[in-house]
SEFIVO-991324 format. One record per atom (N, C-alpha, C): chain; atom name; x, y, z. Coordinates in pm, 1 decimal. Layout:
% SEFIVO-991324
> A	CA	X	Y	Z
...
% end
This chain:
% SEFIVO-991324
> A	N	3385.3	716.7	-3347.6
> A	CA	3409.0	672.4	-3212.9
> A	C	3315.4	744.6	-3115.1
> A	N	3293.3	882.6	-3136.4
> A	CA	3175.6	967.4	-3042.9
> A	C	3078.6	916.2	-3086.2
> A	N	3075.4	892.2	-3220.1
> A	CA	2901.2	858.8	-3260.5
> A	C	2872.3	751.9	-3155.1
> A	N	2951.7	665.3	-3147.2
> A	CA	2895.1	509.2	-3132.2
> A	C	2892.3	525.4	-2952.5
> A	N	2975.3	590.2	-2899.0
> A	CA	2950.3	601.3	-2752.1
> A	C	2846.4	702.6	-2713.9
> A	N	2768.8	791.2	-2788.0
> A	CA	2705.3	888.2	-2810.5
> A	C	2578.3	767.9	-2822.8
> A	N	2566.2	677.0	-2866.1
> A	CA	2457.8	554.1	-2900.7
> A	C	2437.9	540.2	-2775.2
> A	N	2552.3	431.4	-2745.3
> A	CA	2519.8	339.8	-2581.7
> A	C	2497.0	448.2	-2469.9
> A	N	2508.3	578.0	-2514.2
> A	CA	2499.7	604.4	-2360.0
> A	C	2377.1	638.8	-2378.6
> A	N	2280.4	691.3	-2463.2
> A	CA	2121.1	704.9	-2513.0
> A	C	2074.8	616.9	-2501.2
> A	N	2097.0	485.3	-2530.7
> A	CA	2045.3	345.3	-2510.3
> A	C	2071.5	296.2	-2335.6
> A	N	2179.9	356.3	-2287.6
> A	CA	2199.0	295.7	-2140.8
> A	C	2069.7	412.5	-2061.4
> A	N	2082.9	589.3	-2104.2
> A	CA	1991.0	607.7	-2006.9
> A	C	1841.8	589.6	-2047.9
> A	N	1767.5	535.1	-2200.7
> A	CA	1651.7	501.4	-2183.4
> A	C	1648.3	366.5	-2111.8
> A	N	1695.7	278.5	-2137.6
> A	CA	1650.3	179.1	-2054.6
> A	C	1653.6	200.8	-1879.0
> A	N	1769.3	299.7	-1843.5
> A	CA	1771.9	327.1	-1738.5
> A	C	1625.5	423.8	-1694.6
> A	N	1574.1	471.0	-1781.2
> A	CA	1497.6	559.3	-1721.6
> A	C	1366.6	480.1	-1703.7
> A	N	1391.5	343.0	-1749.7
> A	CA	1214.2	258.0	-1743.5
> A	C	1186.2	198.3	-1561.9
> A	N	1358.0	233.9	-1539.1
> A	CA	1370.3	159.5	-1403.4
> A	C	1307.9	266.0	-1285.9
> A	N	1251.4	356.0	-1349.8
> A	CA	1208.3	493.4	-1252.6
> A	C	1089.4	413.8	-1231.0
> A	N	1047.9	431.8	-1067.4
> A	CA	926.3	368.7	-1023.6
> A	C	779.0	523.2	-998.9
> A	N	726.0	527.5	-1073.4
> A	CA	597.9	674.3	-1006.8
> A	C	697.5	786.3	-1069.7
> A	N	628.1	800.3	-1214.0
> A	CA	700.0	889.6	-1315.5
> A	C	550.4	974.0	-1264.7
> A	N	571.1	1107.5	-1330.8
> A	CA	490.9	1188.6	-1338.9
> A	C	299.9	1201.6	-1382.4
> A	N	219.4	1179.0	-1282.6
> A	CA	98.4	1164.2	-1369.0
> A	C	103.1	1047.2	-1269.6
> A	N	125.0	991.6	-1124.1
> A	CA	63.5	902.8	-1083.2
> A	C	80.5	950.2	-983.2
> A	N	57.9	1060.6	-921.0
> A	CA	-3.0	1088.0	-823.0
> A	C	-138.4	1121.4	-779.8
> A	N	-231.7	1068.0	-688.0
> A	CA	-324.0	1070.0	-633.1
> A	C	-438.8	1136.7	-763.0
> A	N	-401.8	1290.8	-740.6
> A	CA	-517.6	1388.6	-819.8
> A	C	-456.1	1356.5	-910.9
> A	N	-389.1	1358.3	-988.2
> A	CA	-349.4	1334.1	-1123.3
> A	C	-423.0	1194.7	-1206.0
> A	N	-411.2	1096.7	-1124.5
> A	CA	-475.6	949.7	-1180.2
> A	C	-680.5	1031.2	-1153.7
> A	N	-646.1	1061.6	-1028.7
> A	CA	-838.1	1100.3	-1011.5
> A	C	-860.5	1167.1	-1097.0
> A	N	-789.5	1268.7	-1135.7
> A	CA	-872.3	1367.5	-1284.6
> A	C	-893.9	1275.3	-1463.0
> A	N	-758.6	1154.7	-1422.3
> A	CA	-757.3	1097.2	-1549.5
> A	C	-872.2	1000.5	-1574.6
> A	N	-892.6	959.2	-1504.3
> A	CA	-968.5	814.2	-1444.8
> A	C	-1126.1	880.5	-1441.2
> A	N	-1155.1	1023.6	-1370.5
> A	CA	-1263.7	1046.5	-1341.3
> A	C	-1351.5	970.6	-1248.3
> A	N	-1496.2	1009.1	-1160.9
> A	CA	-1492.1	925.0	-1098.3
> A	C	-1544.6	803.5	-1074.9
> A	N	-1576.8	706.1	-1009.9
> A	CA	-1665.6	596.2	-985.6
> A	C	-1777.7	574.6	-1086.1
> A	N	-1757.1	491.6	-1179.5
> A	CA	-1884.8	454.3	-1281.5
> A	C	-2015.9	425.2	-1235.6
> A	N	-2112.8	431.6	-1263.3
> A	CA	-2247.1	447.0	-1240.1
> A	C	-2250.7	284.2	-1150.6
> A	N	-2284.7	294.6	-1074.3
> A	CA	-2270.3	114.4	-954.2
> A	C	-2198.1	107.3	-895.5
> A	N	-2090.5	188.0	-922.2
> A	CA	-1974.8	132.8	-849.2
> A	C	-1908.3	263.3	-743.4
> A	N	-1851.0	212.8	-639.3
> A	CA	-1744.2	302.1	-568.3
> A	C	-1590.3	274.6	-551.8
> A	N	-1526.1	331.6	-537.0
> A	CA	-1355.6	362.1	-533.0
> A	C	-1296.5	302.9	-374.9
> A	N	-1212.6	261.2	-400.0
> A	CA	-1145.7	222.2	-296.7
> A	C	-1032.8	252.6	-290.4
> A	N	-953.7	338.4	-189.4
> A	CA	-845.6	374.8	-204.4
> A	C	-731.8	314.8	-104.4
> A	N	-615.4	256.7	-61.4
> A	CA	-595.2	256.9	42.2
> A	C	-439.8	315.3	-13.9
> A	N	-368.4	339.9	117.1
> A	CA	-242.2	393.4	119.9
> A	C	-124.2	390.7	234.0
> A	N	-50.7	422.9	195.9
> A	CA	49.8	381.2	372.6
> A	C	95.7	570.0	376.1
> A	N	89.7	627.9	432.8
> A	CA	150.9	736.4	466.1
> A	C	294.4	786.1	443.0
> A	N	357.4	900.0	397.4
> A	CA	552.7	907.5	404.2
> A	C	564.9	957.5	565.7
> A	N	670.0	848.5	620.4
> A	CA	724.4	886.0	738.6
> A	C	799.5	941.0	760.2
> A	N	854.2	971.9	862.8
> A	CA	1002.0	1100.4	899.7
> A	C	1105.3	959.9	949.5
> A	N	1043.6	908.2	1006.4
> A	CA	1094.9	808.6	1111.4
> A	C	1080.6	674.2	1065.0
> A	N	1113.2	607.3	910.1
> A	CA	1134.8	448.0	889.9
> A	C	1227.9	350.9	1016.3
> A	N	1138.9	285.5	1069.5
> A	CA	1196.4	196.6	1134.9
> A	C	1104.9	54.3	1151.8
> A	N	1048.7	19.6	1258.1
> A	CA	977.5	-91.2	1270.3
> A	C	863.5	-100.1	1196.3
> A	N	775.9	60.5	1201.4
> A	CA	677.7	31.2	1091.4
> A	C	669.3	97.7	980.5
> A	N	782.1	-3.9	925.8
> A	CA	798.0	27.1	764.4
> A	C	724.9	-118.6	730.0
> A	N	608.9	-110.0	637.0
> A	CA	546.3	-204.6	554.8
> A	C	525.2	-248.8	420.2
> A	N	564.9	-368.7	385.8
> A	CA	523.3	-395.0	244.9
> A	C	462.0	-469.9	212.0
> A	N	333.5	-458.3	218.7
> A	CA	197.4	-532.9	208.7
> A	C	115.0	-529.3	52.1
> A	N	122.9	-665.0	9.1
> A	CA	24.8	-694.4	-72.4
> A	C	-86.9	-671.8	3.2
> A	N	-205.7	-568.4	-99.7
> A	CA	-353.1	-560.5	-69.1
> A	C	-437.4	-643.1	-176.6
> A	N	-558.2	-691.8	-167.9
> A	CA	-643.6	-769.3	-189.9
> A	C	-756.7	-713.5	-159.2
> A	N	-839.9	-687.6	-293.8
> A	CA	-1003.1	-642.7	-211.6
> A	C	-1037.8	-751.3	-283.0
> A	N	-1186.3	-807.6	-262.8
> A	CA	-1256.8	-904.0	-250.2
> A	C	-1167.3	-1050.4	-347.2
> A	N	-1041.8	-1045.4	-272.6
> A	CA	-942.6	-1128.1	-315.2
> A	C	-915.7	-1153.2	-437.6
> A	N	-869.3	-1025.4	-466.4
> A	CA	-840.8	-986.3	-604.8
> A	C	-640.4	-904.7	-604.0
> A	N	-588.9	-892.0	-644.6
> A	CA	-470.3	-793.4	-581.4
> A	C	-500.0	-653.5	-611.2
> A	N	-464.8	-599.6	-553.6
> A	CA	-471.7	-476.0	-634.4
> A	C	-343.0	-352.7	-640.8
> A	N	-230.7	-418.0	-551.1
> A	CA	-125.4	-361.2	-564.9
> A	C	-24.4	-404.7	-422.8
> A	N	144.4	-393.0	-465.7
> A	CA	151.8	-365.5	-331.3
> A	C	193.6	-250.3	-251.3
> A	N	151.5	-206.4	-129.4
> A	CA	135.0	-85.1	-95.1
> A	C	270.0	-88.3	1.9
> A	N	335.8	45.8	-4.0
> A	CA	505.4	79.4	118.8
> A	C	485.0	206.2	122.5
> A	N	547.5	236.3	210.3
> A	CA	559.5	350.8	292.6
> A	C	574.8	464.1	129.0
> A	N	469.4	578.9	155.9
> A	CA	453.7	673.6	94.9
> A	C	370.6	590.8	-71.2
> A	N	291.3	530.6	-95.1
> A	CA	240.2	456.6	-191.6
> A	C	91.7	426.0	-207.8
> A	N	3.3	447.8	-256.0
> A	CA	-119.4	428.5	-284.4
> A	C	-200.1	312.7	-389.2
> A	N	-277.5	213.2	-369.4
> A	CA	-294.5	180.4	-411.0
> A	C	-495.1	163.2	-444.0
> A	N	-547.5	157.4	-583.9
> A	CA	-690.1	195.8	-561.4
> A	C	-811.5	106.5	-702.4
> A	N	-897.0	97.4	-677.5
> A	CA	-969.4	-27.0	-730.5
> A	C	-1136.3	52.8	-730.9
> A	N	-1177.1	-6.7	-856.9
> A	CA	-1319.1	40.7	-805.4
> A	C	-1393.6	-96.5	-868.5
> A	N	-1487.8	-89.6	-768.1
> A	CA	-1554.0	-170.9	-769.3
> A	C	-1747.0	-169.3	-730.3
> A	N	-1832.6	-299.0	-789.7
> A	CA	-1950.4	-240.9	-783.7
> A	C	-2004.1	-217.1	-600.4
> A	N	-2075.6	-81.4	-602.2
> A	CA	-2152.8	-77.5	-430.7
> A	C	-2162.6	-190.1	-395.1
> A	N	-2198.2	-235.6	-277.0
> A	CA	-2196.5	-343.6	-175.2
> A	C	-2118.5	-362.0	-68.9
> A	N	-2112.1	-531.9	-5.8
> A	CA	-1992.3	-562.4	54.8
> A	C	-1884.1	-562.1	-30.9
> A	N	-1747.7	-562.0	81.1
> A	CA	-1622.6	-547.3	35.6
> A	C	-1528.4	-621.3	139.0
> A	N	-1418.7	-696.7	131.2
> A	CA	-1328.7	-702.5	213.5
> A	C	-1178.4	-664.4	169.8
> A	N	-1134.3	-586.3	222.7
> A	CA	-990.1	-563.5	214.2
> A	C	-885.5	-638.1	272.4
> A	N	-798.7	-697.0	228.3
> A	CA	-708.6	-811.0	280.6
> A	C	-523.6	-748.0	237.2
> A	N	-462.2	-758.7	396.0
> A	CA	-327.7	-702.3	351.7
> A	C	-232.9	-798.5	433.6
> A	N	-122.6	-852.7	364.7
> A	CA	-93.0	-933.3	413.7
> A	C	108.4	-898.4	329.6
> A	N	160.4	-933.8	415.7
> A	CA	322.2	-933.1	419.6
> A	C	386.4	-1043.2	394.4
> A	N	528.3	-1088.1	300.9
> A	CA	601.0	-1181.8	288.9
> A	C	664.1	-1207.8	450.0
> A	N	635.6	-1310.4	466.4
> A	CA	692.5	-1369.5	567.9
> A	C	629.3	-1372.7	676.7
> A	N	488.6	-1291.3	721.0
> A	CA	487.5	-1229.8	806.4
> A	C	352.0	-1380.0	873.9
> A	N	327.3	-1383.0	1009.9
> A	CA	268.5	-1476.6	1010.7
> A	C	117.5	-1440.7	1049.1
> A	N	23.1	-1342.8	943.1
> A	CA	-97.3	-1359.8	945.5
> A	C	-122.8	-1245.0	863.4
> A	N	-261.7	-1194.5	882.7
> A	CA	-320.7	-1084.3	752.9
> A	C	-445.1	-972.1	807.8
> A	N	-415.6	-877.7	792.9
> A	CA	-529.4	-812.8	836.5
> A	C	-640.4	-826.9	725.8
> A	N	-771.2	-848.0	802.5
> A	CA	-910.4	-820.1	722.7
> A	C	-981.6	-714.0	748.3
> A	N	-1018.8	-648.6	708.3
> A	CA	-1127.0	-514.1	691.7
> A	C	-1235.0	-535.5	577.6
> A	N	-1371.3	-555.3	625.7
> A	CA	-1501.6	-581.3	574.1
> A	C	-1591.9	-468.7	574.6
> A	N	-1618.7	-366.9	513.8
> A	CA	-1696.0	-310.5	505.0
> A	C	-1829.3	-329.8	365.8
> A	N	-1878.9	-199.3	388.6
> A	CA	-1979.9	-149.4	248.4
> A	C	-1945.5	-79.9	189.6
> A	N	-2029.6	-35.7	83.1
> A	CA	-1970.6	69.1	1.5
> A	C	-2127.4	105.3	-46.2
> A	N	-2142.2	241.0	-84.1
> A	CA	-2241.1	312.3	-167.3
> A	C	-2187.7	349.1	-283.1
> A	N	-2261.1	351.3	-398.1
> A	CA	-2293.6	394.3	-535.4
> A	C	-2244.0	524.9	-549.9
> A	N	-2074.6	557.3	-605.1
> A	CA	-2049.6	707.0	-657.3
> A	C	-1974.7	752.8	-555.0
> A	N	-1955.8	692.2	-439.8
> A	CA	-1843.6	718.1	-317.0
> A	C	-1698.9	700.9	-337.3
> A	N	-1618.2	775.7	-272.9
> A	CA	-1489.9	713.6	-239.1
> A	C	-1437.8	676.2	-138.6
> A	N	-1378.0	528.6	-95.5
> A	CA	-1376.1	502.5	61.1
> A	C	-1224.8	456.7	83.1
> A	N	-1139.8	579.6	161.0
> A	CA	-1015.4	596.4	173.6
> A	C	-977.7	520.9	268.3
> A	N	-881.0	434.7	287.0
> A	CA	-838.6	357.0	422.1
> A	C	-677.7	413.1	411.5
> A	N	-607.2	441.5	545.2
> A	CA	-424.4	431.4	548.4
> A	C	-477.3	325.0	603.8
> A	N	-314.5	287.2	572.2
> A	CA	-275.8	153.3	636.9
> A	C	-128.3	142.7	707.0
> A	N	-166.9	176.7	870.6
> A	CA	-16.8	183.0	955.8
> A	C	-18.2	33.2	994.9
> A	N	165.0	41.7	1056.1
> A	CA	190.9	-113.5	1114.7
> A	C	90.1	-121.3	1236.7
> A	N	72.1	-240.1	1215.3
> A	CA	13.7	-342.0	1332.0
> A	C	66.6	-330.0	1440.2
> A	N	58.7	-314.6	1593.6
> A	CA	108.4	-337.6	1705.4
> A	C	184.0	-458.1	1741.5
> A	N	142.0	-603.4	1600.6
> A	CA	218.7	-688.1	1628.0
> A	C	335.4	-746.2	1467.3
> A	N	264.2	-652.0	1420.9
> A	CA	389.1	-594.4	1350.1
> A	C	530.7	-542.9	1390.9
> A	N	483.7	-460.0	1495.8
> A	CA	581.0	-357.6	1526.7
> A	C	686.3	-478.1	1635.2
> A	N	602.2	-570.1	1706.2
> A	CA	643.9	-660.7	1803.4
> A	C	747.2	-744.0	1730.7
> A	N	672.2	-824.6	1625.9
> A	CA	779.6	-921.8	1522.1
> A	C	892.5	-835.7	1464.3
> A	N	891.3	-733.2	1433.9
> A	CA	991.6	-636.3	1370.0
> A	C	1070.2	-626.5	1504.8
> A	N	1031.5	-595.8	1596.7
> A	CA	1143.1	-617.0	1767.5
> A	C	1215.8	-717.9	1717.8
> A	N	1128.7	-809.4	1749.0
> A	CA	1152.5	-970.7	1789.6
> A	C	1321.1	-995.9	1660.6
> A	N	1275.3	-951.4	1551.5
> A	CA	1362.2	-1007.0	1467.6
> A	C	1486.9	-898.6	1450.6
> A	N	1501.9	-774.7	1504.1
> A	CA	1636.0	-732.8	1539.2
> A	C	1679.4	-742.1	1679.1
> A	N	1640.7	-806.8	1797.2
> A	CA	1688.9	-850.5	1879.1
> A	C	1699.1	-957.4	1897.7
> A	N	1643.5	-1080.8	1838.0
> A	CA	1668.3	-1245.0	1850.9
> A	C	1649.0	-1262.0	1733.1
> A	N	1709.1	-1198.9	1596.2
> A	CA	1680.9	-1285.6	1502.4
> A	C	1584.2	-1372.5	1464.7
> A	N	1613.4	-1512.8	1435.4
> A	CA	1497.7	-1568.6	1362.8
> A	C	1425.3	-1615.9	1508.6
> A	N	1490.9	-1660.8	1613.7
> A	CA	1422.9	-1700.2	1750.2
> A	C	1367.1	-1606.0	1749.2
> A	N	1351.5	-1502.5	1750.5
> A	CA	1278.6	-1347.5	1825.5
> A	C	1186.2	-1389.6	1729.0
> A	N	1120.5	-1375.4	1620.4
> A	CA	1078.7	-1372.2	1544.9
> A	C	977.2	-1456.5	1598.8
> A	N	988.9	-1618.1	1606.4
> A	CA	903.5	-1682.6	1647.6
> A	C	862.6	-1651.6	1754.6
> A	N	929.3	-1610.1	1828.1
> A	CA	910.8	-1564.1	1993.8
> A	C	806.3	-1463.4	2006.5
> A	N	811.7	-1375.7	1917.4
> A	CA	735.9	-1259.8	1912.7
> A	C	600.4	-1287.2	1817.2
> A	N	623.6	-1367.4	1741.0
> A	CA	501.5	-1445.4	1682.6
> A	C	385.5	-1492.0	1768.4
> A	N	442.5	-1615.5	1809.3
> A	CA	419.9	-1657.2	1941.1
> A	C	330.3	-1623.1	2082.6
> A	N	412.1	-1465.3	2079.2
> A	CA	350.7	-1399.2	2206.9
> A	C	214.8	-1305.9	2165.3
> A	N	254.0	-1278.4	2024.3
> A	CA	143.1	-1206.6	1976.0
> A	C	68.7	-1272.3	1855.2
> A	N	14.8	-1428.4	1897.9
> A	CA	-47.1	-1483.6	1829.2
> A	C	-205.9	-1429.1	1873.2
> A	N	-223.7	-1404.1	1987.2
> A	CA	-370.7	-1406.9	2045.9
> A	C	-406.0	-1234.9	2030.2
> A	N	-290.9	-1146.9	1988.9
> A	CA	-402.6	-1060.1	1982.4
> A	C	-495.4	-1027.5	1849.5
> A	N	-564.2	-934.0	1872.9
> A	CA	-740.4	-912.1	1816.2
> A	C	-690.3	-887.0	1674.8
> A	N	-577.6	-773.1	1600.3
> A	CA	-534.1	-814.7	1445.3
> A	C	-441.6	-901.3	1467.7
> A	N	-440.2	-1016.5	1386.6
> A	CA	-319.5	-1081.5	1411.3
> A	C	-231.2	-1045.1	1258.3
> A	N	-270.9	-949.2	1165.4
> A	CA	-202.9	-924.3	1060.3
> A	C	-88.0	-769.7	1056.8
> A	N	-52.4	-755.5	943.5
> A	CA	91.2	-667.8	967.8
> A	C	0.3	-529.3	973.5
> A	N	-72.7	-441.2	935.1
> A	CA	-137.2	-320.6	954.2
> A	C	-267.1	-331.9	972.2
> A	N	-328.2	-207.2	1040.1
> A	CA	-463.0	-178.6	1108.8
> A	C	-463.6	-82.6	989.5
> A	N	-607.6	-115.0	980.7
> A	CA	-708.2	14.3	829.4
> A	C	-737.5	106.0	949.7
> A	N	-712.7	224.2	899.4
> A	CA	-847.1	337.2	909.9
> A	C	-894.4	425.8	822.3
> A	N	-993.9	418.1	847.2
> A	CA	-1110.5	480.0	733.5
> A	C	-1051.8	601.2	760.9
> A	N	-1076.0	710.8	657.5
> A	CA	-1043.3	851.8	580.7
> A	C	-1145.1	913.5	559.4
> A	N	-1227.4	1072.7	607.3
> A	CA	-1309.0	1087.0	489.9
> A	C	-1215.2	1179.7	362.2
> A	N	-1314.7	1152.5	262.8
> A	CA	-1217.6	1169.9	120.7
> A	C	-1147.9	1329.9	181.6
> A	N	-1214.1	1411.4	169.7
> A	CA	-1154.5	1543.7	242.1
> A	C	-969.2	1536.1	300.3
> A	N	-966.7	1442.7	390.3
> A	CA	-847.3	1393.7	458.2
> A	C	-770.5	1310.3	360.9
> A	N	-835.9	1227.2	341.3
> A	CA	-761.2	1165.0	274.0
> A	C	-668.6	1235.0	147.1
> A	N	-749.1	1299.4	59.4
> A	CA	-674.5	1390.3	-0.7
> A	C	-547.3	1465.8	6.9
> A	N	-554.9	1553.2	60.8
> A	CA	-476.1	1592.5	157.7
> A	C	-348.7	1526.2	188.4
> A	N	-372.2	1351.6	259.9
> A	CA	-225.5	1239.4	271.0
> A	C	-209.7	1214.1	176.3
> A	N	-296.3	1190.1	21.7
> A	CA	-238.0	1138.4	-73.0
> A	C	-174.4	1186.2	-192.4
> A	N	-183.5	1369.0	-167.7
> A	CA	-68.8	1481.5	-246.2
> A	C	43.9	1413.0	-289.4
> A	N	86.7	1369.5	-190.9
> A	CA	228.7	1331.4	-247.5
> A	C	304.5	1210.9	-243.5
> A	N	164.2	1088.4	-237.5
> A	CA	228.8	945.0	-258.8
> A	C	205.8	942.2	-415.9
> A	N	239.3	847.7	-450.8
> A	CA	324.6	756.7	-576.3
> A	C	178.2	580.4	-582.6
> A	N	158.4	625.5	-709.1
> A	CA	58.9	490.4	-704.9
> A	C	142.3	346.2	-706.2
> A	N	127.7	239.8	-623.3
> A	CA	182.1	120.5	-640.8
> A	C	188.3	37.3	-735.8
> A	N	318.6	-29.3	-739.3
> A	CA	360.4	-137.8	-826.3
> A	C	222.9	-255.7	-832.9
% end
C-alpha cells in the first residue's frame, strides 16, 4: 500500500516538475557561456522586458519576431535572443489583442551583440486605462484616441550597450 502511493506521488512530482518554466542554466550568462559567441557572419540579438516592483499597466506579453521569424514570447522579467547573419534587421513585437505592433529596423555588425529592453508603449499604457475603466468601450476608445500616435504598437525598443545590458539580464529567465 506505501509502495504504490510511494509510486504516484514520484510520478505526480516528476511530471509536476516539467511544469517549472526557466529551470536552472537559462539565465542570460549561463545560455552566453553555453552557446558561446556569435558565429563567424553573424551577430546576436538580444531583447528583454525588465523585473518590475510595480506590475500594473505595463505589464507585457509580446510575441517578438526578427526578420519575421518568432523568436520567443517575451513578459515581464524574460529574455528572449536569436543570432543572425550581419546586416539589416527588423524587430517586430506585437500583443494578443492589442491593436498594432511595434517595428524596430536596425543593422548589425559581424561578432556583435545588440541588446534591446522592451517597456510598455505610452499607448499601451492608454489601452490598458481604457480597458479597466470602460471595459471593452474604453478599449476601443482608447484605441481610437491613440491610433495617430508615432508607435502605434504595445512597447518602445531601446538599444543597450552589452555592458548594461548585462547587468538587466542577471536575473531574467529565457522565454517560452
Amino acid at each position: 500500500m506505501f509502495r504504490r502511493g510511494g509510486v504516484l506521488l514520484l510520478a505526480a512530482a516528476i511530471l509536476l516538475s516539467g511544469c517549472m518554466t526557466g529551470g536552472p542554466g537559462t539565465e542570460y550568462a549561463a545560455v552566453a557561456q553555453k552557446i558561446g559567441p556569435p558565429g563567424a557572419g553573424h551577430s546576436r540579438i538580444v531583447v528583454f522586458q525588465e523585473k518590475s516592483k510595480n506590475l500594473g499597466l505595463n505589464a507585457c506579453a509580446c510575441e517578438m519576431k526578427l526578420d519575421g521569424e518568432p523568436i520567443g514570447k517575451v513578459i515581464v522579467g524574460t529574455y528572449a535572443y536569436a543570432d543572425r547573419p550581419a546586416g539589416p534587421h527588423q524587430l517586430v513585437a506585437s500583443e494578443a489583442l492589442f491593436p498594432g505592433e511595434t517595428r524596430r529596423d536596425f543593422t548589425t555588425q559581424s561578432g556583435r551583440i545588440y541588446c534591446f529592453v522592451a517597456r510598455s508603449s505610452e499607448r499601451h499604457d492608454a489601452v490598458a486605462g481604457g480597458a479597466i475603466l470602460g471595459g471593452i468601450a474604453g478599449v476601443v476608445a482608447a484605441s481610437v484616441v491613440t491610433s495617430g500616435n508615432q508607435n502605434p504598437g504595445p512597447v518602445d525598443f531601446f538599444p543597450l550597450d552589452e555592458a548594461t545590458a548585462k547587468i538587466a539580464l542577471a536575473e531574467l529567465r529565457l522565454a517560452q
